[in-house]
C-alpha positions as CSV (number, residue, x, y, z in Angstrom):
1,X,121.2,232.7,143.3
2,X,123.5,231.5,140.3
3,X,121.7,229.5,137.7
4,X,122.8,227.7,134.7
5,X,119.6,226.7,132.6
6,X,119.6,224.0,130.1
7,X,116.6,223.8,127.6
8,X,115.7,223.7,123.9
9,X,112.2,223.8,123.0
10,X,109.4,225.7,123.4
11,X,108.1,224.1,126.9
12,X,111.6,225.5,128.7
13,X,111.1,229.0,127.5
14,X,108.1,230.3,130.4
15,X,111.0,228.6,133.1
16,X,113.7,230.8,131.4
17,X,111.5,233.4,131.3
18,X,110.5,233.1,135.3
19,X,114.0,233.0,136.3
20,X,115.1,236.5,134.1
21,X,112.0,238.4,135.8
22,X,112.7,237.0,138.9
23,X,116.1,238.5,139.1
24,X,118.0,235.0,139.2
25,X,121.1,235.8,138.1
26,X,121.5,233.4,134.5
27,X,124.7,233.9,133.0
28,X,124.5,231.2,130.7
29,X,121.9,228.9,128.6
30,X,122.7,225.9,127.2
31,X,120.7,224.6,124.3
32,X,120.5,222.1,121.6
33,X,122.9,222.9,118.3
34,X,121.0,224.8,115.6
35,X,118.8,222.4,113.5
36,X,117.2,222.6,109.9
37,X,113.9,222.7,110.0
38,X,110.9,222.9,107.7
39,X,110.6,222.4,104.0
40,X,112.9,224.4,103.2
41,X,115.4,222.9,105.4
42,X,116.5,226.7,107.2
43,X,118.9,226.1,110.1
44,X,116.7,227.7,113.1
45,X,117.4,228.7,116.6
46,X,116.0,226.6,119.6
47,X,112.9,228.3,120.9
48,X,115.1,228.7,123.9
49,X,117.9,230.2,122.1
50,X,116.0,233.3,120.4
51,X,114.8,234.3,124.6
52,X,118.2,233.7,125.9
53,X,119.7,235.7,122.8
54,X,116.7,238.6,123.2
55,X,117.8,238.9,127.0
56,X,121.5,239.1,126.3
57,X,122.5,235.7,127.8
58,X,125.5,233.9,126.7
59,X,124.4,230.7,124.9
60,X,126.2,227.5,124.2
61,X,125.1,224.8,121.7
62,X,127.7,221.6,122.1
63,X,126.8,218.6,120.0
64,X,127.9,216.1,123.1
65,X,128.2,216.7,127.1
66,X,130.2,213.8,127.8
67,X,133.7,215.0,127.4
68,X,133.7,217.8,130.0
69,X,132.8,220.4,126.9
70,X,130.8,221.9,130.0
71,X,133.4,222.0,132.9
72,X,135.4,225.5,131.8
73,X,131.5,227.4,132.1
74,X,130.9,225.2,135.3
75,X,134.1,226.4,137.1
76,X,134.4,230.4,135.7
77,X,130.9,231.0,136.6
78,X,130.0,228.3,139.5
79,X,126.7,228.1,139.5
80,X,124.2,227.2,142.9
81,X,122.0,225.7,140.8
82,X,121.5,224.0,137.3
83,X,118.4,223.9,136.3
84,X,117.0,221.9,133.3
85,X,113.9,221.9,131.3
86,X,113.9,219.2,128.5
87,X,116.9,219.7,127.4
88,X,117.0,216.5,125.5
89,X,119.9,214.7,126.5
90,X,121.2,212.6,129.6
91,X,123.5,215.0,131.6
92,X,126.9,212.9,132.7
93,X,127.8,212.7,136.6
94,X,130.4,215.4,136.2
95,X,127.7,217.8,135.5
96,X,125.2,216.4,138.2
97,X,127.7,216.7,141.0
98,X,129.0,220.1,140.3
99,X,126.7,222.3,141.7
100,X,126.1,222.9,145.5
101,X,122.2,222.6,145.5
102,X,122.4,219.8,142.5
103,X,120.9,220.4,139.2
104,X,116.8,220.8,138.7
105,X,114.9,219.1,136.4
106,X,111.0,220.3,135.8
107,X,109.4,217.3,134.3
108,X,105.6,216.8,132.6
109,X,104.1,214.2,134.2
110,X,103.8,212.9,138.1
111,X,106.7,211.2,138.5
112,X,107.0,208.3,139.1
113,X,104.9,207.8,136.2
114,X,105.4,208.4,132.5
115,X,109.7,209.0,132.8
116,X,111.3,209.9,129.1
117,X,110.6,212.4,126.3
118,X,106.8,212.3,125.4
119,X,104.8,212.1,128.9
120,X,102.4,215.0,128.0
121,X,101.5,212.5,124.4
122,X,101.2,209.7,126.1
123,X,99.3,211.2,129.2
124,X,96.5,211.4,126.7
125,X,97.2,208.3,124.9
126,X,97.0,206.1,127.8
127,X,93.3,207.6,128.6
128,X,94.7,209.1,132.1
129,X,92.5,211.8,133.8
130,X,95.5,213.6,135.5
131,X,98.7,214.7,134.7
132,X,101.2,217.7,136.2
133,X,104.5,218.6,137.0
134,X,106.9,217.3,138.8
135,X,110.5,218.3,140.0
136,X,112.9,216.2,140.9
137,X,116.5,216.7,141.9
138,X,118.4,215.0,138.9
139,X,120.5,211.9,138.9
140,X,122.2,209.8,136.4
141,X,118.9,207.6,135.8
142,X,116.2,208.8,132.8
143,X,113.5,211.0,135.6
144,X,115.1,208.6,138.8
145,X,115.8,211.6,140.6
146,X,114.1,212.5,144.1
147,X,111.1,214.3,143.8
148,X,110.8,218.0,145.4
149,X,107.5,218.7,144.0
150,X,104.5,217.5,142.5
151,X,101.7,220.0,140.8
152,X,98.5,218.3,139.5
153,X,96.7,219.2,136.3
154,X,93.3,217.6,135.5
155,X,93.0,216.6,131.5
156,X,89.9,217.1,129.9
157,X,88.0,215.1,127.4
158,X,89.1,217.9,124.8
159,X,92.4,218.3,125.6
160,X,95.3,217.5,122.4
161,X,98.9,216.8,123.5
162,X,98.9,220.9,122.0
163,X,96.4,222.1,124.7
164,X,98.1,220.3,127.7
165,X,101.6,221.4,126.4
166,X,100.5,224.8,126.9
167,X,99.1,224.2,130.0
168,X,102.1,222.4,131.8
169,X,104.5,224.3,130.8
170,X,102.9,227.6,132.6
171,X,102.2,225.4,135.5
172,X,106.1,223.9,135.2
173,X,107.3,227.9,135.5
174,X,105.3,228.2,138.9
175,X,106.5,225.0,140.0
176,X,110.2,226.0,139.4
177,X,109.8,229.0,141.3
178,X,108.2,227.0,144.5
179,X,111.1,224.6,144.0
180,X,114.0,227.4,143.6
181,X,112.8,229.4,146.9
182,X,112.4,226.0,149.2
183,X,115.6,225.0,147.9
184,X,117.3,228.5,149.0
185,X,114.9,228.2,152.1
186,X,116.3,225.1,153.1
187,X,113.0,223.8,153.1
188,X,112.7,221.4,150.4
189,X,111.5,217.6,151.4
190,X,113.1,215.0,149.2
191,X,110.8,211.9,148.4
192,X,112.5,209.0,147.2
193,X,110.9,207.5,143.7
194,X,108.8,204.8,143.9
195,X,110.0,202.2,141.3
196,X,106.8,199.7,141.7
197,X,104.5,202.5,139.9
198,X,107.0,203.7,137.6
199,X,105.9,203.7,133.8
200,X,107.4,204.9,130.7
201,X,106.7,207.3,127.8
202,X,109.0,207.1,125.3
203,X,109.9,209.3,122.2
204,X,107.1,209.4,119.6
205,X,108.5,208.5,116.1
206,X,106.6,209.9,112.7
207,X,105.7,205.9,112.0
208,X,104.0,205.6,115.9
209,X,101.3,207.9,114.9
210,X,99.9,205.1,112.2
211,X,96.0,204.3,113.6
212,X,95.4,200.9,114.4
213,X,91.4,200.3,113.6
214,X,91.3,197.3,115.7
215,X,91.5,199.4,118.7
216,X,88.3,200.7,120.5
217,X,86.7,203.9,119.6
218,X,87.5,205.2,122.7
219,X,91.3,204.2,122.6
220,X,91.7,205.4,119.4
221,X,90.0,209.1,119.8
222,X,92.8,209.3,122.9
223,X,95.1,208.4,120.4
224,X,94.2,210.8,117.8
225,X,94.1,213.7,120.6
226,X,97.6,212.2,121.7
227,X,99.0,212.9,118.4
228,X,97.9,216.1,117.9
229,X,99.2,218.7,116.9
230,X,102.6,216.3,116.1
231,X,103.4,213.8,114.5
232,X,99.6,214.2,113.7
233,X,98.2,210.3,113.7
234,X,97.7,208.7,110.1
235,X,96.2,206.4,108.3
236,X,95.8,204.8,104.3
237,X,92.8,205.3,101.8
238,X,93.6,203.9,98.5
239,X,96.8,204.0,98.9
240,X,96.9,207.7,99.4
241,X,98.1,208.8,103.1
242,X,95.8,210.5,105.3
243,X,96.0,212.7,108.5
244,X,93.2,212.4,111.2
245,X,93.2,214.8,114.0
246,X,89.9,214.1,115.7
247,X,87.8,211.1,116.3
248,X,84.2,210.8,118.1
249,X,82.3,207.7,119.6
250,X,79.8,205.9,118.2
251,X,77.5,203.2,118.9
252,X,78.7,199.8,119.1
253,X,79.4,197.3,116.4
254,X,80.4,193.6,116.3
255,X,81.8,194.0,112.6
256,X,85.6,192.6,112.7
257,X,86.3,194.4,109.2
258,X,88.4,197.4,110.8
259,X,88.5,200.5,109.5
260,X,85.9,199.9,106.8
261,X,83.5,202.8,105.8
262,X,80.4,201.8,107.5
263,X,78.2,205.5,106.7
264,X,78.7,208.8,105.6
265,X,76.7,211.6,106.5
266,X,76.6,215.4,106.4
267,X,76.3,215.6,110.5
268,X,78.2,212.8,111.7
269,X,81.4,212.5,108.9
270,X,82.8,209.1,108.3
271,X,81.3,206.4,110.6
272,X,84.9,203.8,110.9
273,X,84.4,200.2,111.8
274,X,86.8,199.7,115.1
275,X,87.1,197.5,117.8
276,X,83.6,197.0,119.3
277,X,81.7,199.9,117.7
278,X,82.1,202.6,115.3
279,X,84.7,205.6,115.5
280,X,83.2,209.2,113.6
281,X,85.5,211.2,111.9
282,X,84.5,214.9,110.5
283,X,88.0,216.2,109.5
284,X,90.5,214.6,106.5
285,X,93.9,215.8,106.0
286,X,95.0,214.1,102.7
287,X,98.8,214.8,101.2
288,X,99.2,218.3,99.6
289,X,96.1,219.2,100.2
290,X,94.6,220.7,103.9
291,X,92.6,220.1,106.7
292,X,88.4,219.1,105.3
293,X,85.4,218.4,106.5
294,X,84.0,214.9,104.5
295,X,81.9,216.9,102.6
296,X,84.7,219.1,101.5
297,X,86.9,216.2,100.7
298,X,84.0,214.6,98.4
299,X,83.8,217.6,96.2
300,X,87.6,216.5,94.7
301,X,88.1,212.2,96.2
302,X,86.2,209.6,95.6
303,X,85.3,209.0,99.4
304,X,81.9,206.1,99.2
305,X,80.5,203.4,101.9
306,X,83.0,200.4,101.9
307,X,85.9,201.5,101.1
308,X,88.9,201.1,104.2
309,X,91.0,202.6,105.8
310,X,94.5,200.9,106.2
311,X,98.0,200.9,107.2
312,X,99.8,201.2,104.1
């Protein structure tokens, strides 16, 4: 079997990665352009680049899909299949309609729920207690597609957006290879999307991680795992901003003044005024400076009973 595979970050790369010790036959990888990244601002390969590149695949970056930049591949090497593993971008129909068993998306969520770029963020962010994988035969709609496959992965209290990341996207290489061998089988069952249940995870912006104390305690420690490891949720302490990566629940208050410093102790951290009770809080990341326990913090901020947290 022929297969192009579209991808760019680090989720795609165990699906590549299938497919090459499989012995599908990948003559080409199509990835995001080059992108600076970091402080310093160093252009940097695609996760998905650097394995393509290390097993001596041909790799093509365009900026745009949408003006056949992909049709002269699509007819030298006619491919059986296309599939794509968040690649980031819509593909257009003449893409879609080009190869004989279609083009296969592997998606993080159970679709028909959480369609767009940040289901595995807000899987944890909405409180849910199950996730997985999903693939779907791709249309022209955002994750519209018929579904092929669905694999279910339970989320734990402790799981971050990080943990579950690395989770699904093992999980999404065994579901690929289930998909790839019904699909050459002929035994692949096509189940039409549901658009009554369907629900929406949209891309997470560095200003969405800001922590709303008016929430519950509960909501806002699913928040804070949500957001973790990126963008990382944040908040304001005297003006200076501050990261918070992990939040614990406490007993419950009828205080209204959110995100005021009810206690500090050596055991318990911070104890946050929220909606309906307290929210702990062990760990402070402030600016130019790394992650602390309260303690550590004290030793070099002034940190004291009253003072509040707040969004700017």
């Amino acid at each position: 079997m022929k297969v192009i595979f579209m991808g760019t970050p680090d989720f795609a790369v165990p699906c590549l990665e299938m497919l090459i010790k499989e012995g599908y036959e990948v003559p080409l990888v199509v990835t995001q352009p080059d992108r600076q990244r970091g402080r310093g601002h160093k252009v940097s390969f695609s996760p998905v680049k650097e394995c393509a590149l290390e097993n001596g695949i041909e790799v093509f970056q365009p900026e745009s899909l949408k003006n056949n930049e992909l049709m002269p591949y699509l007819e030298e090497i006619n491919p059986d299949v296309i599939v794509v593993v968040a690649y980031g971008k819509l593909l257009p129909g003449y893409i879609l309609s080009f190869p004989p068993m279609g083009c296969i998306n592997v998606h993080g969520s159970l679709l028909p729920k959480l369609r767009g770029a940040a289901p595995i963020q807000w899987s944890i962010i909405n409180g849910d207690k199950e996730t997985g994988i999903t693939t779907m035969l791709m249309n022209e709609g955002m994750d519209t597609g018929d579904i092929l496959l669905r694999y279910p992965v339970e989320i734990e209290d402790t799981d971050t957006a990080g943990s579950l990341f690395d989770k699904l996207m093992n999980v999404g290489a065994v579901a690929l290879r289930t998909t790839l061998v019904k699909l050459r089988d002929k035994k692949t069952v096509r189940i039409q999307q549901n658009e009554a249940e369907a629900t929406y995870a949209p891309m997470i912006r560095k200003q969405d991680a800001l922590i709303d104390f008016s929430k519950t305690p509960y909501e806002i420690c699913n928040f804070l795992r949500g957001m973790n490891p990126a963008p990382v949720a944040y908040t304001y302490l005297e003006g200076k901003k501050i990261k918070l990566y992990e939040g614990f629940i406490g007993e419950e208050c009828d205080g209204t003044d959110y995100g005021k410093i009810a206690s500090i102790s050596e055991e318990k951290g911070l104890g946050i005024i929220c909606g309906g009770g307290i929210l702990y809080i062990k760990e402070l990341h402030a600016e130019n400076s790394r992650r602390m326990t309260v303690s550590e913090y004290m030793l070099g901020h002034k940190l004291e009973v009253g003072m509040v947290f707040k969004e700017e």
